[in-house]
PDB file of N, H, CA, C and O in Angstrom:
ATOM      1  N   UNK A   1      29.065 174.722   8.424  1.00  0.00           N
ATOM      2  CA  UNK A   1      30.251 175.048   9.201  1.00  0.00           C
ATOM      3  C   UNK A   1      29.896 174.962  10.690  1.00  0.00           C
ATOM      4  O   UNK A   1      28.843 175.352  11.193  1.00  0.00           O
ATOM      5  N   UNK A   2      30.936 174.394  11.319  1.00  0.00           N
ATOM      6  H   UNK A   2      31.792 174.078  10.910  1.00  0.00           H
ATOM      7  CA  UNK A   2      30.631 173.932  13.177  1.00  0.00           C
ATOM      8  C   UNK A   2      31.719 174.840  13.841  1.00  0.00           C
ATOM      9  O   UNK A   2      32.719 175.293  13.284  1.00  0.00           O
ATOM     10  N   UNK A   3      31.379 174.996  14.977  1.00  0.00           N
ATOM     11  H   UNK A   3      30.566 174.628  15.429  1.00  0.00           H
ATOM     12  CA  UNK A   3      32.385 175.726  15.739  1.00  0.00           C
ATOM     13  C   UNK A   3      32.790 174.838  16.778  1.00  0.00           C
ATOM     14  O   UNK A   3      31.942 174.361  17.532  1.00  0.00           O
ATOM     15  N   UNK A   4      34.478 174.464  16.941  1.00  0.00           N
ATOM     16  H   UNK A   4      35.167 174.852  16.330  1.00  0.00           H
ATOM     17  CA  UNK A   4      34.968 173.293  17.844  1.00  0.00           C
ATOM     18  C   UNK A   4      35.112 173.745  19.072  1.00  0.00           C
ATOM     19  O   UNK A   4      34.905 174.957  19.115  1.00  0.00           O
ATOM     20  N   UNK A   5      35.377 173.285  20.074  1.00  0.00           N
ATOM     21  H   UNK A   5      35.545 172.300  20.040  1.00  0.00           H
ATOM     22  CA  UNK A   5      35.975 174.367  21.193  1.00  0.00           C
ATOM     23  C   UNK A   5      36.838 173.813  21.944  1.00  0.00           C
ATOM     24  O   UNK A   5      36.477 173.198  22.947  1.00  0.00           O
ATOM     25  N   UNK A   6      37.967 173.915  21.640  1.00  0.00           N
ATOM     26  H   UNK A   6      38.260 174.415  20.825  1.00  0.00           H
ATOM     27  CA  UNK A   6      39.517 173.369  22.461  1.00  0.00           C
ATOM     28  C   UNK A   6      39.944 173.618  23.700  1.00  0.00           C
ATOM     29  O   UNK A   6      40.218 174.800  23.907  1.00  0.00           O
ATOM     30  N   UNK A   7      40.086 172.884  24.579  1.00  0.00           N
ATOM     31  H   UNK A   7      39.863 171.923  24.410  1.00  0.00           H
ATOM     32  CA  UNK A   7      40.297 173.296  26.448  1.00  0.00           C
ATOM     33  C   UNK A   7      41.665 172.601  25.955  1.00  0.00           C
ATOM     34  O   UNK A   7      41.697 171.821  25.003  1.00  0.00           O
ATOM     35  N   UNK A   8      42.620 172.919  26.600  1.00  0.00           N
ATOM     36  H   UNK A   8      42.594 173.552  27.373  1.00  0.00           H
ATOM     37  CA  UNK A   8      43.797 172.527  26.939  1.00  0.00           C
ATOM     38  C   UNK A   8      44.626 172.567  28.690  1.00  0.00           C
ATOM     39  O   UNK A   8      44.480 173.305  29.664  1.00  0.00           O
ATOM     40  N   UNK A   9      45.237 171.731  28.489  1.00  0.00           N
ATOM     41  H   UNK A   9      45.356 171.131  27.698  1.00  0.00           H
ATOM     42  CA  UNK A   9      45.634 171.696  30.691  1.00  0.00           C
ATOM     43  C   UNK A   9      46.077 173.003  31.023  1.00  0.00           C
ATOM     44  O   UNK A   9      45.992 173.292  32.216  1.00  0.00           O
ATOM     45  N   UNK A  10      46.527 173.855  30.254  1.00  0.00           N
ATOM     46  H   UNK A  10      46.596 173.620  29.284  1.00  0.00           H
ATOM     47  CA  UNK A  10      46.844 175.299  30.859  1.00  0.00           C
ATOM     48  C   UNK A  10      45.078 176.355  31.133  1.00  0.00           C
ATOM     49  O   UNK A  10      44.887 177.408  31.741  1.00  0.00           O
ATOM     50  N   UNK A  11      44.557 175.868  30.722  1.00  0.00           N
ATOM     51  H   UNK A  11      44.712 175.013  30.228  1.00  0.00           H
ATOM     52  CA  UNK A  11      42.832 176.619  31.471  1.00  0.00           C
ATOM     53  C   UNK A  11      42.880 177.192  29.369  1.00  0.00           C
ATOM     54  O   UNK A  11      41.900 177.473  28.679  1.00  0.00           O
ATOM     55  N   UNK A  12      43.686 177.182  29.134  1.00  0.00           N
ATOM     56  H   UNK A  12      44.482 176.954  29.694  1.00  0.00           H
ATOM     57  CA  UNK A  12      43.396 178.303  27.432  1.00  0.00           C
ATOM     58  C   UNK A  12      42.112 177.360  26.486  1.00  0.00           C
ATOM     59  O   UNK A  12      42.167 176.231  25.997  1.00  0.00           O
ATOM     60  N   UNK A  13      41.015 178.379  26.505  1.00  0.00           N
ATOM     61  H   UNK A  13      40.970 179.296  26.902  1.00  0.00           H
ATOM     62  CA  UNK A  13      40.325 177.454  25.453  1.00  0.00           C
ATOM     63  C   UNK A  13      40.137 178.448  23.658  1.00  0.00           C
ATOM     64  O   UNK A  13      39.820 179.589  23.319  1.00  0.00           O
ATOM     65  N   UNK A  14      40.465 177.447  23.113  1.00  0.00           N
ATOM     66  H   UNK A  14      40.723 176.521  23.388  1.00  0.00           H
ATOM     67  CA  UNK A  14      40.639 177.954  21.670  1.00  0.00           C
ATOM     68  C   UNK A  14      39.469 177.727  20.782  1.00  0.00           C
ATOM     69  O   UNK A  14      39.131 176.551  20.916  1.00  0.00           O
ATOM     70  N   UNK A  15      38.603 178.430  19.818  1.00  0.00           N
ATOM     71  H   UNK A  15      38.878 179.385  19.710  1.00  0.00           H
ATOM     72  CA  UNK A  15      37.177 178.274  19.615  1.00  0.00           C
ATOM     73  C   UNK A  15      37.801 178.345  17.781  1.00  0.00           C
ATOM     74  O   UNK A  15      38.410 179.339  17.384  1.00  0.00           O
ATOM     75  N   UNK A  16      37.555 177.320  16.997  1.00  0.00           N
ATOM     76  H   UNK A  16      37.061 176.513  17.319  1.00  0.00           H
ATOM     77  CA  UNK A  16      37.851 176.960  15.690  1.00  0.00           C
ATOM     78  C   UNK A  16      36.564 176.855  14.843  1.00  0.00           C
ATOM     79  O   UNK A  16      35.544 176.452  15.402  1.00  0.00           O
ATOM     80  N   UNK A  17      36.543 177.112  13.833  1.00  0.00           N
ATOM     81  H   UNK A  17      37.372 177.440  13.379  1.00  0.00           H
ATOM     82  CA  UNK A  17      35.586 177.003  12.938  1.00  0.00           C
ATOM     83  C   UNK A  17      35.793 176.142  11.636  1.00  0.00           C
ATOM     84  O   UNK A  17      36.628 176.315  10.748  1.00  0.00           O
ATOM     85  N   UNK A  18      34.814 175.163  11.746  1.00  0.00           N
ATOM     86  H   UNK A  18      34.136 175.023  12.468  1.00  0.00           H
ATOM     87  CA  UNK A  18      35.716 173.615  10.530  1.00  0.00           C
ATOM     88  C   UNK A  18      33.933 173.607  10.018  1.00  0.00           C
ATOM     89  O   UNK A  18      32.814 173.957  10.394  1.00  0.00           O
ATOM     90  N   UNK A  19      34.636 172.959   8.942  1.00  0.00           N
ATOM     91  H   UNK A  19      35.545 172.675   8.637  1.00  0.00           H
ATOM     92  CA  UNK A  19      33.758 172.480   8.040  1.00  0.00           C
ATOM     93  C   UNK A  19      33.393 170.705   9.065  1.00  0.00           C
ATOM     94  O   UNK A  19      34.198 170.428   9.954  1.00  0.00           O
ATOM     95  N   UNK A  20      32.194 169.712   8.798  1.00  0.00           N
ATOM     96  H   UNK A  20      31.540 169.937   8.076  1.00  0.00           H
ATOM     97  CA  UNK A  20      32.365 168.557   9.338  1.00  0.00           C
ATOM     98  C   UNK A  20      32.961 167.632   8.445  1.00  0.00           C
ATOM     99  O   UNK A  20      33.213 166.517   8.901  1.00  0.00           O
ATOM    100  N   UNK A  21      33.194 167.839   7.439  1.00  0.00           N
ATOM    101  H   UNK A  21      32.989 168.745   7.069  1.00  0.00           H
ATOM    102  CA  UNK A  21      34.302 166.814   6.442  1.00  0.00           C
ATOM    103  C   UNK A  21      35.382 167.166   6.509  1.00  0.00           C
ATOM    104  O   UNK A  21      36.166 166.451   5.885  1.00  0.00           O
ATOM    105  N   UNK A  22      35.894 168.176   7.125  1.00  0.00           N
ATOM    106  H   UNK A  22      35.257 168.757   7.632  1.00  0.00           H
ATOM    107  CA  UNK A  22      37.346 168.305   7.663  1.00  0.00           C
ATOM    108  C   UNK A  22      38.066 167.224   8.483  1.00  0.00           C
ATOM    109  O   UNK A  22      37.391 166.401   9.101  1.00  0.00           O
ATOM    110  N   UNK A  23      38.709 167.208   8.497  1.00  0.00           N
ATOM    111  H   UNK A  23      39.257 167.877   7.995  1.00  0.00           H
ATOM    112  CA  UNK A  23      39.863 165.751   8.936  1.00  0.00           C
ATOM    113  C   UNK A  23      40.523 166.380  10.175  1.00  0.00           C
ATOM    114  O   UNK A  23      40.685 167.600  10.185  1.00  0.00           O
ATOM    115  N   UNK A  24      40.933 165.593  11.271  1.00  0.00           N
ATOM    116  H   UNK A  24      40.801 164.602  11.263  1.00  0.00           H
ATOM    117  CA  UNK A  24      40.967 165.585  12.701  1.00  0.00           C
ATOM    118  C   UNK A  24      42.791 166.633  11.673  1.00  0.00           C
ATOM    119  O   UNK A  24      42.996 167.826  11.892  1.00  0.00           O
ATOM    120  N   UNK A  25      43.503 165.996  10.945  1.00  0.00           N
ATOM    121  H   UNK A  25      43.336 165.026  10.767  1.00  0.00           H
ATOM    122  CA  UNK A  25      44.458 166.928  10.518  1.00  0.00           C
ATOM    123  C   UNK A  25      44.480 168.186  10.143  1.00  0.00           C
ATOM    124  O   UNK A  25      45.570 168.753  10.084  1.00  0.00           O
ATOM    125  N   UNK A  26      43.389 168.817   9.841  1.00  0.00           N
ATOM    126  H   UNK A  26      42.503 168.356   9.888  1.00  0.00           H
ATOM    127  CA  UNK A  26      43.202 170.083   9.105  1.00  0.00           C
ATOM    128  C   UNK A  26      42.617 171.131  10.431  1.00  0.00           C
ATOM    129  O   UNK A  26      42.789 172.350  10.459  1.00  0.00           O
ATOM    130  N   UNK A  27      41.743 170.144  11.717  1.00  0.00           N
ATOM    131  H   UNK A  27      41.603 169.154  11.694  1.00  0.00           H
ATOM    132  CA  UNK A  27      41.850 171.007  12.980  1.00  0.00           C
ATOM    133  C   UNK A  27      43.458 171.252  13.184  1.00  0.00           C
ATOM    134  O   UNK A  27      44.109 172.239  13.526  1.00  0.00           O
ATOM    135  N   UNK A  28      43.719 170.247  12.912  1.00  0.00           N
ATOM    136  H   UNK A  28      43.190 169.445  12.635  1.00  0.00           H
ATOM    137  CA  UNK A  28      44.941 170.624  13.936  1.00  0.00           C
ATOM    138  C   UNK A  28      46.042 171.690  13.083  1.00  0.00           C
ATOM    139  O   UNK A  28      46.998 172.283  13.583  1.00  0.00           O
ATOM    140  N   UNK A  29      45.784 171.712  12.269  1.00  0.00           N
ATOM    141  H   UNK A  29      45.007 171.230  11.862  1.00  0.00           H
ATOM    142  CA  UNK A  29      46.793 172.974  11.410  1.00  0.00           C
ATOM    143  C   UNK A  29      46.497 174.047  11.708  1.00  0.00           C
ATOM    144  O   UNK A  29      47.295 174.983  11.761  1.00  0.00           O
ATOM    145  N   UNK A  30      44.817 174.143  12.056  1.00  0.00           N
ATOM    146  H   UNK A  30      44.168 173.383  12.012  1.00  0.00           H
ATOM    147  CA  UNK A  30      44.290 175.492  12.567  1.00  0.00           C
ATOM    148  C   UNK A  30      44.238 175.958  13.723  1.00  0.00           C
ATOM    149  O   UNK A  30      44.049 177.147  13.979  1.00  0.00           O
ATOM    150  N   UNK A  31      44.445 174.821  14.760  1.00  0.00           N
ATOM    151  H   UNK A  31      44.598 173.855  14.552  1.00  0.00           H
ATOM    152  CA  UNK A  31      44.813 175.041  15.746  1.00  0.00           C
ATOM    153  C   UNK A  31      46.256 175.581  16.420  1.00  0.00           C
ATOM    154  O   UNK A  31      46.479 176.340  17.364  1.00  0.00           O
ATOM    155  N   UNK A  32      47.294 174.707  15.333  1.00  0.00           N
ATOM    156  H   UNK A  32      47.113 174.090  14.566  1.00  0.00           H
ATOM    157  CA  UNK A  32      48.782 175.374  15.172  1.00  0.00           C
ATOM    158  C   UNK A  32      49.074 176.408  14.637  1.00  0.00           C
ATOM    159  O   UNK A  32      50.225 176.838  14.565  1.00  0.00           O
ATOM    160  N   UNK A  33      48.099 176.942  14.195  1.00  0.00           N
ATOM    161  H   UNK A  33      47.164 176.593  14.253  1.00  0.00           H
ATOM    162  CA  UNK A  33      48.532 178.548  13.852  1.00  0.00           C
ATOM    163  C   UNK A  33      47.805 179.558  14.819  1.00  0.00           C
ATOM    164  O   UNK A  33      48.098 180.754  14.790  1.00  0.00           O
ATOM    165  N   UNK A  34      46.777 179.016  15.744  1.00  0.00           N
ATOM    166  H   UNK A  34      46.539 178.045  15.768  1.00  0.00           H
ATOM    167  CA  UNK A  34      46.567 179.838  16.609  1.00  0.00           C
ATOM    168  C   UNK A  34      47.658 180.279  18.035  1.00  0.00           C
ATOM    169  O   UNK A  34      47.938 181.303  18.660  1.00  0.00           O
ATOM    170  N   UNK A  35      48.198 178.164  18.077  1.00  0.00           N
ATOM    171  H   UNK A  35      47.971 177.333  17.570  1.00  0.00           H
ATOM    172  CA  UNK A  35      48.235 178.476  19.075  1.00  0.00           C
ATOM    173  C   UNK A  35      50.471 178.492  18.965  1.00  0.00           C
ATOM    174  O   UNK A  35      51.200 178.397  19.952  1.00  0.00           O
ATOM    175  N   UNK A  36      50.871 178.613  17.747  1.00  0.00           N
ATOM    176  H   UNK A  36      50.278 178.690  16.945  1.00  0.00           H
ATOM    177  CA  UNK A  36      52.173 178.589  17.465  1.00  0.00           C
ATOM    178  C   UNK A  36      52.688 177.364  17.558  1.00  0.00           C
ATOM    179  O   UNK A  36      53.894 177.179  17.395  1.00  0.00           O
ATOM    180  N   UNK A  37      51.820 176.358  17.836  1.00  0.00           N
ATOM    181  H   UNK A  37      50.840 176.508  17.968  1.00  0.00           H
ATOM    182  CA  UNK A  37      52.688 174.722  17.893  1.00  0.00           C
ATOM    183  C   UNK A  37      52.856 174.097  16.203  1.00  0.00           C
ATOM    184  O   UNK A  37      52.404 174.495  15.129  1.00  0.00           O
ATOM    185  N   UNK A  38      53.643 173.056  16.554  1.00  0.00           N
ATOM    186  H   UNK A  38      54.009 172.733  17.426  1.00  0.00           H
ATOM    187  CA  UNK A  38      53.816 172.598  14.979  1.00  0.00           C
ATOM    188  C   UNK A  38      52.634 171.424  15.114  1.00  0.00           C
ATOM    189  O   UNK A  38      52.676 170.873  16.214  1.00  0.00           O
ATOM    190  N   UNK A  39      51.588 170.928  14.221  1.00  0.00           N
ATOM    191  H   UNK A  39      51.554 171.376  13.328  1.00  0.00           H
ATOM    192  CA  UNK A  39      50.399 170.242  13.851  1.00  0.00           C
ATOM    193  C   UNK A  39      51.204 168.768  14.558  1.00  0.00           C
ATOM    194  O   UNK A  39      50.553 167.867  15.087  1.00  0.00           O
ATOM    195  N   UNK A  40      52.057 168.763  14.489  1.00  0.00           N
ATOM    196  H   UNK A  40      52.587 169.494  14.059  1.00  0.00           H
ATOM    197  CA  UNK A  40      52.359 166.669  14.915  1.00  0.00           C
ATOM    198  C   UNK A  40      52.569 167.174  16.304  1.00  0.00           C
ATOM    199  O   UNK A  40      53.142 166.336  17.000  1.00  0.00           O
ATOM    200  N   UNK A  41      52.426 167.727  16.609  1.00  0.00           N
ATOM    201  H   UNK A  41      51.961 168.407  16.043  1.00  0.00           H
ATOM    202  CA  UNK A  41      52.643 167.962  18.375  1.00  0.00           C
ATOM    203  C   UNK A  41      51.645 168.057  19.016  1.00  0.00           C
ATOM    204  O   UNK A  41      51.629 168.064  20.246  1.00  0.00           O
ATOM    205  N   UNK A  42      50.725 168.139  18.340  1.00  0.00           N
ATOM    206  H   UNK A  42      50.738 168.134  17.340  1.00  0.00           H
ATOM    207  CA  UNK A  42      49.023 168.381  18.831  1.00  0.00           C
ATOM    208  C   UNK A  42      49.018 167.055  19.066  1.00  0.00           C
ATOM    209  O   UNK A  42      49.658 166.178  18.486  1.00  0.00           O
ATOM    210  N   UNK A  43      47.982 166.937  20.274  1.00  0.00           N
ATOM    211  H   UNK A  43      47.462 167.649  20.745  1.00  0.00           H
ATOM    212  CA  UNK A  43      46.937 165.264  20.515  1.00  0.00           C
ATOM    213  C   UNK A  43      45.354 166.056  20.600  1.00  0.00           C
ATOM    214  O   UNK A  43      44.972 166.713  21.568  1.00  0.00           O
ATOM    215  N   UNK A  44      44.700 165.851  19.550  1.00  0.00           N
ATOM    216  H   UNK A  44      45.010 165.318  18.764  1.00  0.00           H
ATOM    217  CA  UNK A  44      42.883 166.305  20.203  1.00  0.00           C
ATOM    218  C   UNK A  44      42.759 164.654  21.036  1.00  0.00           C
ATOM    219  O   UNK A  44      43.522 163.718  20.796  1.00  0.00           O
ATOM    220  N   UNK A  45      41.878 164.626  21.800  1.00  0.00           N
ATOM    221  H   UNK A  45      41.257 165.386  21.995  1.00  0.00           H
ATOM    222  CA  UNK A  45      41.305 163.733  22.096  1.00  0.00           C
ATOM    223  C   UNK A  45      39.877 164.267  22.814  1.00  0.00           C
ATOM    224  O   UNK A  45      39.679 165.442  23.122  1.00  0.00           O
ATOM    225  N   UNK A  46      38.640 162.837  23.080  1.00  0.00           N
ATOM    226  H   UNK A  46      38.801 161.882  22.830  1.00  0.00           H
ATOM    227  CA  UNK A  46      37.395 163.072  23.869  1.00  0.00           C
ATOM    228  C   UNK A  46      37.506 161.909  24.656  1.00  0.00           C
ATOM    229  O   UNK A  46      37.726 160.794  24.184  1.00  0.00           O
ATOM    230  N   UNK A  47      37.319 162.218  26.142  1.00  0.00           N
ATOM    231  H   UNK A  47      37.140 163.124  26.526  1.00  0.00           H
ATOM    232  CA  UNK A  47      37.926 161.087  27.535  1.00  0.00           C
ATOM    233  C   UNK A  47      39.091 160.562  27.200  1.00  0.00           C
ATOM    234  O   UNK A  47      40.152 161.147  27.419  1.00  0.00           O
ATOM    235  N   UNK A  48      38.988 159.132  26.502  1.00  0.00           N
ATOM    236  H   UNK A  48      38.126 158.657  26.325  1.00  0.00           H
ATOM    237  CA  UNK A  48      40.357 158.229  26.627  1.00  0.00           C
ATOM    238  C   UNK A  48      40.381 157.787  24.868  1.00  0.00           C
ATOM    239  O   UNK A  48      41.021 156.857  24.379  1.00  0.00           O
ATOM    240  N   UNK A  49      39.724 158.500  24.334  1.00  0.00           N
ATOM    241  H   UNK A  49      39.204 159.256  24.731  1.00  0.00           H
ATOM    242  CA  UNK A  49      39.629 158.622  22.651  1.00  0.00           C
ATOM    243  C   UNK A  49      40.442 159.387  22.083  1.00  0.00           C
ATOM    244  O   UNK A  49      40.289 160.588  22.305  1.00  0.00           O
ATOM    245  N   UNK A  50      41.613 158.942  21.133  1.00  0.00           N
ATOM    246  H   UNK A  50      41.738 157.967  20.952  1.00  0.00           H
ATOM    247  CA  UNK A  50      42.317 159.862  20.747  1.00  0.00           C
ATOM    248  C   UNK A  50      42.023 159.716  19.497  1.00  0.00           C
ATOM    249  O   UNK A  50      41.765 158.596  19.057  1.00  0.00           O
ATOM    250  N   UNK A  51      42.010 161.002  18.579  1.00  0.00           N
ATOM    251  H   UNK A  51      42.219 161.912  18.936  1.00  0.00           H
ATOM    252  CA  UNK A  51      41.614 161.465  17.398  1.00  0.00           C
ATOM    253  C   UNK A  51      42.465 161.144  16.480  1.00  0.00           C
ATOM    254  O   UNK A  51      43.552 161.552  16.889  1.00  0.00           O
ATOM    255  N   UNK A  52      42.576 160.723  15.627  1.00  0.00           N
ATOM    256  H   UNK A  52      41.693 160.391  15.295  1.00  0.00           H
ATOM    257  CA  UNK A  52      43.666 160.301  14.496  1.00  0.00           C
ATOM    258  C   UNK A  52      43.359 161.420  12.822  1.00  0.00           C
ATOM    259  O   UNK A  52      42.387 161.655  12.104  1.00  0.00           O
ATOM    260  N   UNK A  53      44.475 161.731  12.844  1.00  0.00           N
ATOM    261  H   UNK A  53      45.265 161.540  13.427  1.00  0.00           H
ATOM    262  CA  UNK A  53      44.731 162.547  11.582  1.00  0.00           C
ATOM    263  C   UNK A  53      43.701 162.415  10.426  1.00  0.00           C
ATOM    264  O   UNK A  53      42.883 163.308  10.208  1.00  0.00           O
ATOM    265  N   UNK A  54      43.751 161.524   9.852  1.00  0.00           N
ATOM    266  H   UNK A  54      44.415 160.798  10.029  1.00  0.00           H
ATOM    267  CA  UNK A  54      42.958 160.560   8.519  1.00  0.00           C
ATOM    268  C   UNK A  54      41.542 161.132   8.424  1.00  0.00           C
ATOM    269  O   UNK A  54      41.028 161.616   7.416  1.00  0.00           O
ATOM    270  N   UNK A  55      40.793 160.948  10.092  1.00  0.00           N
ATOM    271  H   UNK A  55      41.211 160.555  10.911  1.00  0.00           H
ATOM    272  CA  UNK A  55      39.638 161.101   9.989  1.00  0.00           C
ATOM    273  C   UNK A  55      38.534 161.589  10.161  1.00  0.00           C
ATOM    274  O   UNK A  55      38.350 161.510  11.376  1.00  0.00           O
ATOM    275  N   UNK A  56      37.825 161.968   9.781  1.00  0.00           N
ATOM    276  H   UNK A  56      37.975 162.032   8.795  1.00  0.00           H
ATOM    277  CA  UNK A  56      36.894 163.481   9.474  1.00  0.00           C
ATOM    278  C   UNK A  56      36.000 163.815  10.421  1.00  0.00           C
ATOM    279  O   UNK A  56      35.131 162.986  10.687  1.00  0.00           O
ATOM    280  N   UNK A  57      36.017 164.815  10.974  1.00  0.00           N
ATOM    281  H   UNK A  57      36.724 165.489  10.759  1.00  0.00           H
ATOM    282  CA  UNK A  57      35.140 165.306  11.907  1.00  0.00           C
ATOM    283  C   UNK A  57      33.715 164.790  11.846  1.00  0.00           C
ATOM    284  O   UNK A  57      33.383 164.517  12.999  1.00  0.00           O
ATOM    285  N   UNK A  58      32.787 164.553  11.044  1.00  0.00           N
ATOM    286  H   UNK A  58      33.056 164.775  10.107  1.00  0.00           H
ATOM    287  CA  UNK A  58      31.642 163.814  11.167  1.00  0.00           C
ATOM    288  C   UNK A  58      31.566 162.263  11.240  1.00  0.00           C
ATOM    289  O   UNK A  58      30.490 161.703  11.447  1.00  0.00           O
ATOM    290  N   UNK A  59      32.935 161.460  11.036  1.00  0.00           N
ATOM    291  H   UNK A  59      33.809 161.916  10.868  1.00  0.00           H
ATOM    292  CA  UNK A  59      33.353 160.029  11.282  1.00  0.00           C
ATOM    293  C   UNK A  59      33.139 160.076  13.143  1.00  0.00           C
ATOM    294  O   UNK A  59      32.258 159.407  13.684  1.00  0.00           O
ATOM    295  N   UNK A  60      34.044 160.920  13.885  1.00  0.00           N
ATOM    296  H   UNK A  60      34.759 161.464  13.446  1.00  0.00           H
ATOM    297  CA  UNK A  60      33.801 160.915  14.864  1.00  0.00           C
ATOM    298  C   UNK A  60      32.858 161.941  15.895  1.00  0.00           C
ATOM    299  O   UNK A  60      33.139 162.397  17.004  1.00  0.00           O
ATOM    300  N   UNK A  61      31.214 162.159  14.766  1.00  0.00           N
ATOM    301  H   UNK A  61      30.986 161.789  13.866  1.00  0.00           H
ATOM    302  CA  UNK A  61      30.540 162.723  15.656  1.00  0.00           C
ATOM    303  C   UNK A  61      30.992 163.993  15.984  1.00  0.00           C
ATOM    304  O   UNK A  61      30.650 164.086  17.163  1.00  0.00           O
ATOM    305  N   UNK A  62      31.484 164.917  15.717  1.00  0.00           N
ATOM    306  H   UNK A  62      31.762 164.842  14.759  1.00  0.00           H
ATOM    307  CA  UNK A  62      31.710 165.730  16.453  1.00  0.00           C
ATOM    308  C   UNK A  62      30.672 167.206  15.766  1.00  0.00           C
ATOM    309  O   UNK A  62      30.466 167.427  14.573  1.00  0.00           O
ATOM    310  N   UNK A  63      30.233 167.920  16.798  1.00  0.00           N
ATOM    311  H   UNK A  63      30.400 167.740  17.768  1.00  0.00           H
ATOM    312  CA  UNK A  63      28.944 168.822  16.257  1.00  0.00           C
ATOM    313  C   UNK A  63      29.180 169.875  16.899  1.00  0.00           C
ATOM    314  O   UNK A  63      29.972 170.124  17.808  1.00  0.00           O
ATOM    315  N   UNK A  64      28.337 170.556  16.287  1.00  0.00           N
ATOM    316  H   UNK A  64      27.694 170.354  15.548  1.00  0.00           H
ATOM    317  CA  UNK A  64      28.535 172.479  16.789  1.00  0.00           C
ATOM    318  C   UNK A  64      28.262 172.578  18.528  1.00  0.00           C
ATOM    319  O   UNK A  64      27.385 172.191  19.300  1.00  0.00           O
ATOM    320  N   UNK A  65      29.369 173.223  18.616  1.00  0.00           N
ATOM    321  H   UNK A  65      30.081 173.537  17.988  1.00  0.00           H
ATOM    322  CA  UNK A  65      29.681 173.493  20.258  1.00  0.00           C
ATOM    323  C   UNK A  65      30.593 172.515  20.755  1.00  0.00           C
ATOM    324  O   UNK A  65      31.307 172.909  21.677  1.00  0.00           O
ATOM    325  N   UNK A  66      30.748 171.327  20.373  1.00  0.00           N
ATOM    326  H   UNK A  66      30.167 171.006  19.624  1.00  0.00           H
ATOM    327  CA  UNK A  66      31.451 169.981  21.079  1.00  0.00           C
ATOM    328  C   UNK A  66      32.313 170.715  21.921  1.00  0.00           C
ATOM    329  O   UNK A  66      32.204 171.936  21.806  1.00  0.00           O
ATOM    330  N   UNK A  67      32.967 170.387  22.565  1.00  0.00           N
ATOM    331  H   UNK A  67      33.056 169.395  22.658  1.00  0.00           H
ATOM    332  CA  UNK A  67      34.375 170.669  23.780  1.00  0.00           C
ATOM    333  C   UNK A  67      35.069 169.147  23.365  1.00  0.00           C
ATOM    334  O   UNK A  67      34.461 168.102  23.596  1.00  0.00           O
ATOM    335  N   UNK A  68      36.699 169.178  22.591  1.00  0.00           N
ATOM    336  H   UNK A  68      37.193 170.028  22.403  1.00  0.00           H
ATOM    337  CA  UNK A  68      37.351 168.795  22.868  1.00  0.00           C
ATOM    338  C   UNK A  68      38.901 168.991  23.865  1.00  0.00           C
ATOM    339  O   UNK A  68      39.125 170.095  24.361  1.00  0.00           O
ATOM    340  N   UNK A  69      39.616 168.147  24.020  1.00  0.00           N
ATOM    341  H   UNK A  69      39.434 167.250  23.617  1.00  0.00           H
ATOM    342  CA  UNK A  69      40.811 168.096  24.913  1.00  0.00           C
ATOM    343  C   UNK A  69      41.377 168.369  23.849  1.00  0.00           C
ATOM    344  O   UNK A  69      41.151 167.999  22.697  1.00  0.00           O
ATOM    345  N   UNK A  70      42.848 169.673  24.689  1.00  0.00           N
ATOM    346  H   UNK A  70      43.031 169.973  25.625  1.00  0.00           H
ATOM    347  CA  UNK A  70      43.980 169.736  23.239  1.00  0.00           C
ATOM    348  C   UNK A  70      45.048 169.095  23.892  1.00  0.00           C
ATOM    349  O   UNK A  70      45.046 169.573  25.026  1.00  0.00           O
ATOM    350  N   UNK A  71      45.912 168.315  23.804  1.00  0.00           N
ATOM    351  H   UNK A  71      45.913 167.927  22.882  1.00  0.00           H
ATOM    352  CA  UNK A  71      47.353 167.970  24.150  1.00  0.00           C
ATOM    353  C   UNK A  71      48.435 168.363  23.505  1.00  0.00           C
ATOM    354  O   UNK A  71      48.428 168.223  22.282  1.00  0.00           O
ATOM    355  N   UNK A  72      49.721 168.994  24.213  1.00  0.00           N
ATOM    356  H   UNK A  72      49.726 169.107  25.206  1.00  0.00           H
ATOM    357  CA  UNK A  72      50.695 168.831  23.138  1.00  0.00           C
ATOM    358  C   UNK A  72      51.485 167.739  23.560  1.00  0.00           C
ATOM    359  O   UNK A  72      51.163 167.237  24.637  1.00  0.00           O
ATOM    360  N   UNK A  73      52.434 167.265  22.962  1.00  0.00           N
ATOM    361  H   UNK A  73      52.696 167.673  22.087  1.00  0.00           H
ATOM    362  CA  UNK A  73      53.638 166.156  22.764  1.00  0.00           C
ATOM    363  C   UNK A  73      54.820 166.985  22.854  1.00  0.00           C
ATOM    364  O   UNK A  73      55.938 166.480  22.748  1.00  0.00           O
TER     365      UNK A  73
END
């Protein structure tokens, strides 16, 4: 189990705990219940990389402590 860590443009950072075969979709459900948004309104992204639903947190590297970007839509 990894711990993610979500910055979003309002300064709020949100600290999640995923398995790494979890799917960029299953952050984001957990992230929508923290943060009251509905999951398709979320964007994770890293720089100009945006994260797609389908695919699993160890597809795109991502490891204990990472800092991703949260967006909403």
């Amino acid at each position: 189990m990894i711990e993610v860590i979500l910055n979003d443009r309002l300064g709020k950072k949100f600290r999640v705990k995923v398995n790494e075969d979890d799917t960029i979709g299953d952050l984001k459900k957990l992230i929508a219940a923290q943060t009251g948004t509905r999951p398709e309104k979320i964007r994770i992204q890293k720089w100009y990389n945006v994260f797609k639903d389908h695919i699993t947190l160890s597809d795109y590297e991502v490891h204990d402590g990472m800092g991703l970007e949260l967006y909403y839509n």
